[in-house]
C-alpha positions as CSV (number, residue, x, y, z in Angstrom):
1,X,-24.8,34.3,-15.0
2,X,-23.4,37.5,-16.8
3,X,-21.7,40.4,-15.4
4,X,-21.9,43.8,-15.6
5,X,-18.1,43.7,-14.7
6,X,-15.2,43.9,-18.0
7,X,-14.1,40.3,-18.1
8,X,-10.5,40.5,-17.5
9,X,-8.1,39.3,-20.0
10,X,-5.7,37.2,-17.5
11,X,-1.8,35.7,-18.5
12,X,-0.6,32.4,-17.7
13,X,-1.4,32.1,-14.4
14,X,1.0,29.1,-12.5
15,X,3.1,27.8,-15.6
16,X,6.1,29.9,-14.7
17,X,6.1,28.3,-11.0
18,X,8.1,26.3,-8.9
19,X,9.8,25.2,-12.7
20,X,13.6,25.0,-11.2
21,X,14.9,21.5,-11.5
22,X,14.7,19.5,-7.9
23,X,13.1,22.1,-6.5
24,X,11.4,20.9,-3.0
25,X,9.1,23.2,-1.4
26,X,10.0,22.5,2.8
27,X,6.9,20.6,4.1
28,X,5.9,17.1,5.9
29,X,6.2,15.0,2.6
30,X,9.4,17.0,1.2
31,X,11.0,17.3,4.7
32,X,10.5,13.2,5.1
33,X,11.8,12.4,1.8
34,X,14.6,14.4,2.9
35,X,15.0,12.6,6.2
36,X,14.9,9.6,4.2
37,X,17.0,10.1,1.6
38,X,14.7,8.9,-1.0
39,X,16.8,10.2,-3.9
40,X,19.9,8.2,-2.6
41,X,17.9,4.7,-2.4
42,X,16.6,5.7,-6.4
43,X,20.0,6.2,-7.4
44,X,20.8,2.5,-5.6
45,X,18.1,1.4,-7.4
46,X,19.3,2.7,-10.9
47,X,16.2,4.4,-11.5
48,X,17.5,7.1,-13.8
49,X,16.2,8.9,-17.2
50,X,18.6,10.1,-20.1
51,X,16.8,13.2,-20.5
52,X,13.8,15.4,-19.1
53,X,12.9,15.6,-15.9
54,X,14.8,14.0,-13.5
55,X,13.5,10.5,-12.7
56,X,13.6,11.3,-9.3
57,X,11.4,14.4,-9.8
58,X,8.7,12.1,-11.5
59,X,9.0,9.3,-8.3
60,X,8.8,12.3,-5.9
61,X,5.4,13.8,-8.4
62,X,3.8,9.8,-8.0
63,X,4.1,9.6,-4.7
64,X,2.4,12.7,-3.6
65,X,-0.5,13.1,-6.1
66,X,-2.3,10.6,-3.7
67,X,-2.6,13.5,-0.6
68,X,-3.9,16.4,-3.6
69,X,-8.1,14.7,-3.1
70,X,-7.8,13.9,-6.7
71,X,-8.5,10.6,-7.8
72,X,-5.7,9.6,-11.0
73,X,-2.5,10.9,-12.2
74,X,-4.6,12.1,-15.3
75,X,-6.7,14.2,-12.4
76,X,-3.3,15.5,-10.7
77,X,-1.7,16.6,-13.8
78,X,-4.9,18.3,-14.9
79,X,-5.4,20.4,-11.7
80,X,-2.2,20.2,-9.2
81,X,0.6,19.4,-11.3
82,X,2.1,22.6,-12.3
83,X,2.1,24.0,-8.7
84,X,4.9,21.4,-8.0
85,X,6.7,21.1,-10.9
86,X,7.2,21.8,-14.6
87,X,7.0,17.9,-15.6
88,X,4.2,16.9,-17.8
89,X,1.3,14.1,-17.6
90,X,3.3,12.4,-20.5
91,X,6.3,12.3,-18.2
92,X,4.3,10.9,-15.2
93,X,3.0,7.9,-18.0
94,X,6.4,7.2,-19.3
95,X,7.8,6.7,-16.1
96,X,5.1,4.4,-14.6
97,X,4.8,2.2,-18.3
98,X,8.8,1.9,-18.2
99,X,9.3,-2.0,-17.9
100,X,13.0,-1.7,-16.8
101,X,12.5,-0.2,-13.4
102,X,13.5,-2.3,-10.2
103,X,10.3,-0.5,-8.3
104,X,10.3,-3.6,-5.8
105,X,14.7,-3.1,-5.0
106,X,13.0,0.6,-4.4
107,X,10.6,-0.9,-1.8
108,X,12.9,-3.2,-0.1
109,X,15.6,-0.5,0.2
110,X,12.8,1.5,2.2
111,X,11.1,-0.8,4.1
112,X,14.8,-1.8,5.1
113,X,15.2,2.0,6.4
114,X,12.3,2.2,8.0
115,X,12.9,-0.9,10.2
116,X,16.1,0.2,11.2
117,X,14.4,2.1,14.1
118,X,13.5,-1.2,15.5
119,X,15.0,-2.8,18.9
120,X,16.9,-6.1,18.9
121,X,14.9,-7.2,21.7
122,X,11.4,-6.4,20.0
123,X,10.0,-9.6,18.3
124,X,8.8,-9.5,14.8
125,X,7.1,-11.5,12.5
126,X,6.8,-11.6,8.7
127,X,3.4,-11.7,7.8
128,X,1.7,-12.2,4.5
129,X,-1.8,-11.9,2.9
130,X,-4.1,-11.5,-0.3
131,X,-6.1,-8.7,-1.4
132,X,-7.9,-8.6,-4.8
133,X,-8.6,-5.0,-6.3
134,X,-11.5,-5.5,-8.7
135,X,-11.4,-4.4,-12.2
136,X,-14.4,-3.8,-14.6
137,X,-13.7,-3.8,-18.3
138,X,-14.4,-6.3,-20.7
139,X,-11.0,-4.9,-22.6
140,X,-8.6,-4.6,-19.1
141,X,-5.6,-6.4,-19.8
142,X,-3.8,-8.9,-17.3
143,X,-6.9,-9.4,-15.1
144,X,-8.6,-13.0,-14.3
145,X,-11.4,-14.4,-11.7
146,X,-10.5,-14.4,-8.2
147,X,-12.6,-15.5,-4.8
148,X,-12.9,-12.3,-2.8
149,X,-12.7,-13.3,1.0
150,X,-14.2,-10.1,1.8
151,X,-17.6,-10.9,-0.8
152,X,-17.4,-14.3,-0.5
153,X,-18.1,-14.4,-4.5
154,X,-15.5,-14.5,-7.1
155,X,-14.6,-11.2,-9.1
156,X,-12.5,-10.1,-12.1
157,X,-9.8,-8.2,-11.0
158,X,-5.8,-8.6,-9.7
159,X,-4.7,-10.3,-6.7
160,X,-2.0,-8.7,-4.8
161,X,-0.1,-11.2,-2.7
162,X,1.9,-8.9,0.0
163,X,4.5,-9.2,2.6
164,X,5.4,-7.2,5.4
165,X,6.8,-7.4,8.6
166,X,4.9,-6.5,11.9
167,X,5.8,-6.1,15.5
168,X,4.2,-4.4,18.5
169,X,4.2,-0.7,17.1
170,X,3.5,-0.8,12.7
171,X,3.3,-2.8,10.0
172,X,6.0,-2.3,7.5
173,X,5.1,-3.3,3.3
174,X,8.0,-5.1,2.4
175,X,6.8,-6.9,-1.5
176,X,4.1,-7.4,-3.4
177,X,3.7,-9.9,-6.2
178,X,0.7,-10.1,-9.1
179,X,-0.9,-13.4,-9.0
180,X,-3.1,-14.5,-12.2
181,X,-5.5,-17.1,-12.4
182,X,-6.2,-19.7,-15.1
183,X,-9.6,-18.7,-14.7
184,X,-11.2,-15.8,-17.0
185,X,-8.1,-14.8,-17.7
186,X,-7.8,-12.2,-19.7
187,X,-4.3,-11.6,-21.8
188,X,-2.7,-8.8,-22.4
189,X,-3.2,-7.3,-25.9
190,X,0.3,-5.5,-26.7
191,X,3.7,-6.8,-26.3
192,X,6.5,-6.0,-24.2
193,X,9.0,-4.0,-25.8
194,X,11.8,-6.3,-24.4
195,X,10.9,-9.9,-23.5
196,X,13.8,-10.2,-21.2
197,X,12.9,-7.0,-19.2
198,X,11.4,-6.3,-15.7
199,X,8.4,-6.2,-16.1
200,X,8.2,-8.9,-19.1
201,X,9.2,-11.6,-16.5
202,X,7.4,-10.5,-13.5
203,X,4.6,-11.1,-15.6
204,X,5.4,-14.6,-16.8
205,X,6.3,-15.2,-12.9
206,X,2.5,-13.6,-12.0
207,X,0.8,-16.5,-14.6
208,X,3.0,-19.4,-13.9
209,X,3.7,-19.4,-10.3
210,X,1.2,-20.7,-7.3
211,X,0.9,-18.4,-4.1
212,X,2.6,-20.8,-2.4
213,X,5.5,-20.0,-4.8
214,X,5.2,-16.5,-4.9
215,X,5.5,-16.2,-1.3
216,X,8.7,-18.8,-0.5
217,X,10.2,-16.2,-3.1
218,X,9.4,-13.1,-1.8
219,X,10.4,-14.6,2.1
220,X,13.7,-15.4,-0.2
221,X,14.3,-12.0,-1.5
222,X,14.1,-9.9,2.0
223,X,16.4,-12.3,3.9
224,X,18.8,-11.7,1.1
225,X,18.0,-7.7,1.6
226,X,18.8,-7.7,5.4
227,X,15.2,-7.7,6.3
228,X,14.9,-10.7,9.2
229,X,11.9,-11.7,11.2
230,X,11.5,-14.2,14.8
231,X,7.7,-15.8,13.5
232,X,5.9,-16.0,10.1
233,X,2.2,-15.4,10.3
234,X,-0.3,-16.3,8.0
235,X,-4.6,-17.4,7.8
236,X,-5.5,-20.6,6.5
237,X,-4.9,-20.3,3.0
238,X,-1.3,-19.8,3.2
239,X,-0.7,-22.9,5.6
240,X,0.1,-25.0,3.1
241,X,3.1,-27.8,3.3
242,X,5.4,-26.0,0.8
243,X,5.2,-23.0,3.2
244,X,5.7,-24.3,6.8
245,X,8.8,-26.7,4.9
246,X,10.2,-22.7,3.9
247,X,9.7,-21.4,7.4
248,X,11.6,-24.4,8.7
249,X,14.8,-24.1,6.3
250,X,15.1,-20.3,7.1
251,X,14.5,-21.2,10.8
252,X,11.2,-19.1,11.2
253,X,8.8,-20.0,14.0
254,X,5.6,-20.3,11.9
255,X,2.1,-19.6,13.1
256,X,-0.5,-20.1,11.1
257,X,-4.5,-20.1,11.2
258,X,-5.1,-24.4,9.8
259,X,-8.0,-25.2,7.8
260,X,-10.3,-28.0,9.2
261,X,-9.8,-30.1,6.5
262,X,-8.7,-33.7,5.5
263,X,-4.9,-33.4,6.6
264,X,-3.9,-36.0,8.9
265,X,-1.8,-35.8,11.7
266,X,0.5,-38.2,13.5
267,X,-0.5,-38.5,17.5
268,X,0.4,-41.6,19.5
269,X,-2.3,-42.6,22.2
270,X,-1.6,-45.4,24.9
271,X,1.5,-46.8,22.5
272,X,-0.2,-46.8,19.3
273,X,0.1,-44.6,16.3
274,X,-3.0,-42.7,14.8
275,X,-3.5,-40.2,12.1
276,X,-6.4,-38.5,12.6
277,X,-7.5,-35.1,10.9
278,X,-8.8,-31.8,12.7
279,X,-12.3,-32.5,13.4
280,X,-11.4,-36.2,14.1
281,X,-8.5,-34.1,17.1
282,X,-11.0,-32.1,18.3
283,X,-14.0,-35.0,18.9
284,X,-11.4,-37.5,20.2
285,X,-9.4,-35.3,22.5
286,X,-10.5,-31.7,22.8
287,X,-14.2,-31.6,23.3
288,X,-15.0,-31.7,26.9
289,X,-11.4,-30.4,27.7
290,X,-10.8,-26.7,27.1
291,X,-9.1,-24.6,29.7
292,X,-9.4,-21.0,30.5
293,X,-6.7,-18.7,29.1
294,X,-5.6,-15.8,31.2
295,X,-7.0,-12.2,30.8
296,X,-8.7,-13.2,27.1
297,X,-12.2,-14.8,26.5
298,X,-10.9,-17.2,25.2
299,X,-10.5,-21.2,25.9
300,X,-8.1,-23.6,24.7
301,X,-6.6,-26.7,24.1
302,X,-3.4,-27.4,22.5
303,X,-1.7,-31.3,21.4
304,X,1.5,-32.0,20.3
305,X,1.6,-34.0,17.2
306,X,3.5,-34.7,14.1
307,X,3.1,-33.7,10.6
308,X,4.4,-34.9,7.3
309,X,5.5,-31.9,5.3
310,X,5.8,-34.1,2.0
311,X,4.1,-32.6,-0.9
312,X,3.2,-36.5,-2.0
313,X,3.1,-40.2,-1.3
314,X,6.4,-40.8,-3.4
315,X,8.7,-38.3,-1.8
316,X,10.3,-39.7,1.5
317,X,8.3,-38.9,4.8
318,X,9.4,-35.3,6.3
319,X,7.8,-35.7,10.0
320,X,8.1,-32.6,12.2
321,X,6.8,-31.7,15.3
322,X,4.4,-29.2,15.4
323,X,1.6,-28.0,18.1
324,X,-2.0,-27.4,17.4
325,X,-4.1,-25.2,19.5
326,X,-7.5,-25.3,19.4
327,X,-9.3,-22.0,20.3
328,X,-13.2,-21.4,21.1
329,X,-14.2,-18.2,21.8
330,X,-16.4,-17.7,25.3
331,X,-20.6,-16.8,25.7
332,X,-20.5,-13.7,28.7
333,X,-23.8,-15.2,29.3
334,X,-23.7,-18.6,28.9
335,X,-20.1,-19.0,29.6
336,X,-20.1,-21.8,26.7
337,X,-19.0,-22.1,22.7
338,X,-21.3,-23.5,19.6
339,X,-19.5,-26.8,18.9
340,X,-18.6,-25.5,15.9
341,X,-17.3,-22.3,16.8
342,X,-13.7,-23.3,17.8
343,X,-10.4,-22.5,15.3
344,X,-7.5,-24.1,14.7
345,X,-3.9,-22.7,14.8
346,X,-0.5,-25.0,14.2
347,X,3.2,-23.3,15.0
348,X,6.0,-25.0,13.8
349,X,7.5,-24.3,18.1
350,X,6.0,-26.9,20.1
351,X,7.3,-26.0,22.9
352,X,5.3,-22.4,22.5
353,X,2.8,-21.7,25.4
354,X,-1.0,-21.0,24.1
355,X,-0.9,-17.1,25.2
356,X,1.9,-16.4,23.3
357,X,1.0,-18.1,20.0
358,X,-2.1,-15.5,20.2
359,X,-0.4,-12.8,21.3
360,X,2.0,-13.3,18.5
361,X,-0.4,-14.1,15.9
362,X,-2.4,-10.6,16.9
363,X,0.3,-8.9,14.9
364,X,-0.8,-10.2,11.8
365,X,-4.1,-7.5,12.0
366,X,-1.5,-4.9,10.9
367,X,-1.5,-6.4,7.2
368,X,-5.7,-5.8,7.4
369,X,-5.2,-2.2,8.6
370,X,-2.8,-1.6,5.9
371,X,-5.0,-2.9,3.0
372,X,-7.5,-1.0,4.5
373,X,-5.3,2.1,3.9
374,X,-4.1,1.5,0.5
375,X,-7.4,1.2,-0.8
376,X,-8.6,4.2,0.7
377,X,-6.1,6.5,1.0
378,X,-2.8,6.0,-1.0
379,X,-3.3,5.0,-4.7
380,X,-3.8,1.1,-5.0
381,X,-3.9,0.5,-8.5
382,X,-5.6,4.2,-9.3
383,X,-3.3,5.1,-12.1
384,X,-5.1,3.9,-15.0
385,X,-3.0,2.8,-17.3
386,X,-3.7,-0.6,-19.1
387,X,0.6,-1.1,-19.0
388,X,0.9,-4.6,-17.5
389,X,4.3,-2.3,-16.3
390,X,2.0,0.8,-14.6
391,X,0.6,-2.2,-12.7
392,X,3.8,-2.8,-10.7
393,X,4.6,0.4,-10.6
394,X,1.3,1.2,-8.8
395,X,1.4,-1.9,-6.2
396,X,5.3,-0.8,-4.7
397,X,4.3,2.9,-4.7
398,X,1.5,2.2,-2.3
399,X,4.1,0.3,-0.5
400,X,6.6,3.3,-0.6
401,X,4.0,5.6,0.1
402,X,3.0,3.5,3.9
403,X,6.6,3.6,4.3
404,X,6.7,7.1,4.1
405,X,4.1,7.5,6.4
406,X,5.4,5.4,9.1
407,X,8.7,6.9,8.7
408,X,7.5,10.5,9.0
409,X,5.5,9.0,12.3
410,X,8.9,7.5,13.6
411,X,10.1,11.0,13.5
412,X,7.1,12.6,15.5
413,X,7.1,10.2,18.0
414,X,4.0,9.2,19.5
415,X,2.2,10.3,16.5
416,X,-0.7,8.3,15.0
417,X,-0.1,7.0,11.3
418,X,-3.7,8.7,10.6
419,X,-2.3,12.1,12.1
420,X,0.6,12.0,9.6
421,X,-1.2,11.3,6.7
422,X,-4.1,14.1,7.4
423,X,-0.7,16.1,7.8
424,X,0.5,15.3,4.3
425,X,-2.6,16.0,2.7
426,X,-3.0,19.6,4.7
427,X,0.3,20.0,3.9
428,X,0.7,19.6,0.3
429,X,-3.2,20.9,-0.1
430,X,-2.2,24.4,1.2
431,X,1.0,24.5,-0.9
432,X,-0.9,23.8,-3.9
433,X,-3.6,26.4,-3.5
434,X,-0.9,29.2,-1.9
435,X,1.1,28.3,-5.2
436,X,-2.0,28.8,-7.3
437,X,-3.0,31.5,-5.0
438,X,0.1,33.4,-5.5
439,X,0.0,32.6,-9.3
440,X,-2.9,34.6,-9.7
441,X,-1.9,37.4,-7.5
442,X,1.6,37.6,-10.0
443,X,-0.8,37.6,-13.1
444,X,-3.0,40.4,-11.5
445,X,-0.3,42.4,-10.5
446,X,1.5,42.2,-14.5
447,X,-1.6,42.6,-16.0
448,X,-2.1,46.0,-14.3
449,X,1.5,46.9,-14.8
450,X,1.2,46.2,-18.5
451,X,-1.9,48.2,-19.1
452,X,0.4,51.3,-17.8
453,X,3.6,50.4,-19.8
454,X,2.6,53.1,-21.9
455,X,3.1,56.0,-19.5
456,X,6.2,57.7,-19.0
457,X,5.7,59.4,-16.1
458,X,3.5,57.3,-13.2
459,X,3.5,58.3,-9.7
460,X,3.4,55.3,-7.0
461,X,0.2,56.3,-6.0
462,X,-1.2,55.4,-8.9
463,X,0.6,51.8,-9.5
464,X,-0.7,51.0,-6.5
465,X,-4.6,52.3,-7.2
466,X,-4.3,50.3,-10.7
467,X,-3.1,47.1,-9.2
468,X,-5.7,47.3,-6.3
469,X,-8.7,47.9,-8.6
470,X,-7.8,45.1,-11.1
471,X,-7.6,42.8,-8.0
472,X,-11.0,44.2,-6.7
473,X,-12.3,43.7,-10.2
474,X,-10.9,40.3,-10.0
475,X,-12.9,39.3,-6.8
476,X,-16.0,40.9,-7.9
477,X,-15.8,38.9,-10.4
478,X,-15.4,35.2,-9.1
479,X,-17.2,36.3,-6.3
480,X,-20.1,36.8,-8.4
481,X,-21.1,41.0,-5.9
482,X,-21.2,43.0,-9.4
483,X,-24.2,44.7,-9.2
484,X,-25.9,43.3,-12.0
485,X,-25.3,39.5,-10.2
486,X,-27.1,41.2,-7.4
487,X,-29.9,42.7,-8.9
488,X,-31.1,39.4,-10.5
489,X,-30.9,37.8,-7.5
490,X,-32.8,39.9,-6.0
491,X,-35.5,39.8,-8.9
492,X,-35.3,36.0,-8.4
């Protein structure tokens, strides 16, 4: 719509601001970075640049963009960027395509701060899950079919394999591994600058090793960081034999949720030996004899038996005691379970009463709730870039960014971890429009200055009358309450 008002001929509104080199403006996120001494743990992780902005500038500009309600790093440098730093999108790129960065050393440097705060007493449990971000493009590099649990279809996409470690009061991201599938997959169509880099072999790792692998690994990897765990907790498609062998040699009490499939198990009934599988335990010797748990609606039944944990027929027999429980859940009404509603759990502690192999297991939810999050709210593979490198980046920096989160909770106490995020975002959302705000104002207030450099003698008074019209001019302006924007309204 036009305006009766002179257009104003504005400067460079924000590009001179906050330009200083590790310059941090005091709120939540800046404050807990502090607290955490995030640029310590980068420098422990050799994350460093030979020139430009400071790598830990462009870490601290990654992590944030996610509380800005933008949805990319193309969006973020676009609008927000310049009202927190001088860095450019190009830098942001570069440092998330770089294939020499240790970003997972960066995530288990955190995750080992932020469980500090723990008590020796507190139980804890590594936990460790699946979640497959889909991905549309016929052209997306380094994707391939994968069965969404959540769909119940298969989808092209990645599948992120993560572990964490829960106990009563958070979840804490610990590693995250890429796993590719031989099926649909779809190659990547550049090559890494260095084959012997990073990135380069976290991707040959991503095609070439099973889950199963991946996670022995990655429980591998955080012992060796300090990061140590009572139980390991998994669903049924990590209780494989490879796994519950691994929880044994790094003495970890496993728990896990057991298909009911064809693996037998070794039970001896009135002197003889049987192997019988899941469904074959539960008709023989658990229907017809569940008991009542305390204070859940729940019923159960639990045998000890004995599994073979050797992967085939030509290795020597591994037998090791483990307990099943069976679990049905309870009708109010009818005070009785479908015969095929009942689940099957197995910990690697036969000696572990029923309650507490639920109660334990019940910490494995926190993994759900923080999928749930990263999705949502900080990032998960948002960055578009097609870098196979940009990909890792992207999968720790959701992990850094929970971390952050529960950290900054740690130091507010009884704070929820949804309080502190909506406290980031209002945080860093007011900076960035004061910053902007005050950008204008400056340009406002030069522009009027400028158009009375001419004068040589200018009393106060009329500075002052200069600069308050050209702001009133301003407003009138965006505001669209110039008389002529009025008077066609009014004709409409």
């Amino acid at each position: 719509m036009n305006s009766a008002t002179k257009p104003l001929n504005l400067p460079s509104l924000t590009a001179d601001l906050l330009s200083q080199t590790n310059l941090k403006i005091d709120n939540t996120f800046s404050s807990t970075w502090k607290s955490l001494s995030f640029n310590a743990m980068l420098r422990q992780a050799k994350f460093s640049k030979r020139s430009g902005i400071p790598a830990s500038d462009v870490v601290y500009l990654l992590m944030l963009w996610v509380w800005l309600k933008v949805d990319s790093v193309a969006m973020f440098s676009k609008d927000s960027l310049l009202s927190f730093s001088a860095a450019k999108k190009d830098a942001l790129y570069d440092l998330l395509n770089r294939e020499d960065l240790d970003w997972r050393k960066l995530q288990l440097l955190t995750a080992k701060k932020v469980l500090k705060g723990k008590s020796k007493n507190q139980l804890s449990a590594f936990v460790i899950d699946d979640t497959v971000k889909t991905r549309r493009g016929k052209k997306m590099p380094g994707v391939s079919s994968h069965f969404d649990h959540l769909t119940a279809r298969c989808v092209m996409g990645q599948q992120i394999v993560t572990l964490g470690v829960a106990n009563d009061e958070q979840f804490v991201p610990v590693d995250n591994e890429i796993f590719i599938s031989q099926i649909k997959e779809q190659a990547l169509d550049y090559r890494f600058n260095d084959g012997r880099s990073i990135a380069a072999k976290r991707y040959q790792k991503s095609k070439q090793q099973t889950k199963p692998e991946m996670v022995c690994d990655m429980i591998a990897r955080a012992i060796r960081a300090g990061i140590n765990a009572d139980y390991f907790l998994a669903d049924a498609w990590f209780a494989t034999k490879h796994i519950l062998r691994m929880t044994i040699e790094h003495s970890l009490v496993a728990i896990v949720r057991m298909k009911k499939n064809k693996m037998k198990y070794r039970l001896v009934v009135d002197g003889k030996v049987k192997l019988l599988c899941a469904k074959a335990l539960y008709k023989a010797h658990v229907k017809g004899h569940w008991q009542t748990l305390n204070h859940v609606p729940y019923q159960s039944k639990s045998i000890t038996v004995e599994l073979n944990l050797a992967s085939s027929d030509k290795e020597p027999a591994q037998w090791v005691k483990v307990k099943l429980l069976f679990v049905r859940s309870v009708n109010e009404e009818k005070q009785q379970a479908s015969k095929h509603d009942w689940a099957l759990f197995l910990t690697t502690d036969s000696e572990l009463e029923d309650e507490k192999i639920l109660e334990v297991y019940a910490l494995r939810w926190g993994i759900e709730v923080y999928f749930k999050e990263a999705k949502q709210k900080l990032g998960f593979l948002k960055e578009q870039s097609r870098h196979y490198s940009a990909y890792i980046a992207s999968i720790h920096l959701t992990g850094l960014r929970f971390c952050l989160l529960l950290f900054a909770k740690q130091e507010e106490g009884a704070a929820r971890l949804s309080k502190v995020r909506n406290d980031f975002e209002e945080s860093l959302s007011c900076l960035n429009f004061a910053s902007k705000l005050w950008g204008l104002f400056k340009a406002l207030i030069a522009g009027a200055l400028s158009e009375m450099a001419n004068l040589t003698k200018v009393e106060k008074s009329d500075v002052l009358n200069k600069i308050e019209q050209t702001v009133v001019d301003f407003f009138t302006q965006v505001m669209q309450m110039d008389s002529f924007t009025l008077r066609q309204e009014a004709l409409e």
